[in-house]
C-alpha positions, 0 to 999 in steps of 0.5 A: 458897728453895722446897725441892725435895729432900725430907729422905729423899732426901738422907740417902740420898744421904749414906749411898750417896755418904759410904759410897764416898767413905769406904770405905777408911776404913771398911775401915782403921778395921776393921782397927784394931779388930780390933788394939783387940780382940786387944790387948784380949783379950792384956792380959785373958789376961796379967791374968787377967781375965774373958773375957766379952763386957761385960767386954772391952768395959768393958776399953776404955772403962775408962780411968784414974781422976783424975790427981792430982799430985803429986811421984811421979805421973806423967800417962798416957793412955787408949790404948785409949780415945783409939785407939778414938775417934779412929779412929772420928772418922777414918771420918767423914773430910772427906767433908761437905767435899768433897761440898760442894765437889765434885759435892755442890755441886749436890746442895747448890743442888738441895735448895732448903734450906741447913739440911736439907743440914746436917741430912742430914750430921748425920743421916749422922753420927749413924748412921756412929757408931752403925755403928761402935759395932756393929762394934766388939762384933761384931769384938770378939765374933768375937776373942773366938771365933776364940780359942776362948771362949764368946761370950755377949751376956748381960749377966748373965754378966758379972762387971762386972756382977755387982759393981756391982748387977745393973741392966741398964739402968743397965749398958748406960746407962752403959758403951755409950749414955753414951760412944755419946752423947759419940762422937756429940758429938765427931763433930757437933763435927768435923763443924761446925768440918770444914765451916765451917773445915778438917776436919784442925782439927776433928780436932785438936780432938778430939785436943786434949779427949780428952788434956786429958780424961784430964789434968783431971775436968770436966763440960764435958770430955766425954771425961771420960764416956768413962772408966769409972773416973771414973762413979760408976756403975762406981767408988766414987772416979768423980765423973761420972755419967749423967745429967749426962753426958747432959745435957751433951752432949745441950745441947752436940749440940744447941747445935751443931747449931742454930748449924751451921744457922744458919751455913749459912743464911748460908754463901756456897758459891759463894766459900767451898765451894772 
């Protein structure tokens, strides 16, 4: 089928369309984490922690060291992580559904190509995610100067830093481009299971590898990367580390998305996009 929609125009007609259809969201999930970033900040005031930018961001993605257990443990979740996860999993909603089973069906027939509408909706992802990212530094940064501190985005200035050898690349690699990479897995993931099946299924999903993540230490449990206290980079006991952090989940994304645009040259719009 000769394409007819060049790639640019339906990104944009995803971010345009995809950003209306999910602006109450977008303005909930908002809401959610200026709630992440005072909690965040109460806990770091009651405990006596550095108010630094990095070291309240490095606050949510800590998470907990590996579970053992044993008579007098007792399994706990990641509440700050899970809740800044699967809000931002929340954003990406059913709108690549819908849009395909409502006006974007034409759009869909327009483009010519099945595999470059997949390719929009991913491109579409990966930047809603990466909005989300920023988002959440500046509000938290906002928090962080409505309450009367210094707001500072130098990576030096924080004692997190400072304690695990002063690498600024090897900071910024593991504590925001890891877990944005493992966001951007789990999102591609919804996304597959959301349009070839149901979206509530692909957000189960997700709800479902982040607590089994938090129960059990594997690299091919990708939530696992979340968790600062379980790289190797940030804690002497962390098992995980970057690299096969990226690499995992760089297979895994790609491994999706090939399959999801191979699926969709075979996917009967006409009887299943209802």
């Amino acid at each position: 089928m000769k394409s007819r929609v060049p790639l640019r125009k339906l990104i944009w007609y995803d971010l345009r369309v995809g950003t209306k259809v999910n602006i109450y969201r977008y303005l909930f999930a908002t809401v959610i984490l200026v709630f992440i970033s005072e909690l965040v900040l109460l806990l770091a005031h009651d405990n006596h922690l550095s108010l630094q930018l990095w070291d309240l961001f490095y606050q949510i993605f800590e998470g907990l060291p590996e579970y053992t257990k044993e008579r007098e443990s007792q399994f706990q979740l990641p509440v700050l992580l899970m809740m800044f996860q699967l809000f931002m999993l929340f954003t990406i909603g059913s709108y690549p559904k819908q849009d395909i089973c409502g006006y974007g069906r034409n759009v869909f027939l327009e483009s010519g190509s099945r595999k470059r509408w997949w390719g929009s909706k991913c491109v579409w992802l990966c930047v809603n995610i990466m909005v989300y990212y920023v988002l959440a530094i500046f509000i938290l940064a906002i928090c962080l100067w409505v309450q009367g501190s210094p707001v500072s985005f130098k990576v030096t200035d924080s004692m997190t830093f400072q304690q695990v050898g002063k690498n600024t690349v090897s900071f910024f690699g593991n504590l925001l481009l890891l877990p944005l990479l493992v966001s951007e897995t789990m999102g591609i993931l919804q996304l597959f299971i959301g349009v070839f099946l149901r979206p509530i299924w692909g957000y189960g999903v997700s709800i479902a590898l982040l607590v089994i993540s938090a129960y059990k230490v594997n690299p091919l449990l990708i939530g696992n990367y979340f968790m600062m206290a379980r790289n190797r980079y940030f804690s002497l006991d962390g098992k995980l580390s970057m690299t096969e952090g990226s690499i995992v989940c760089l297979i895994l994304f790609l491994g999706i998305m090939i399959l999801g645009s191979w699926m969709m040259g075979r996917y009967d719009i006409l009887n299943k996009g209802d």
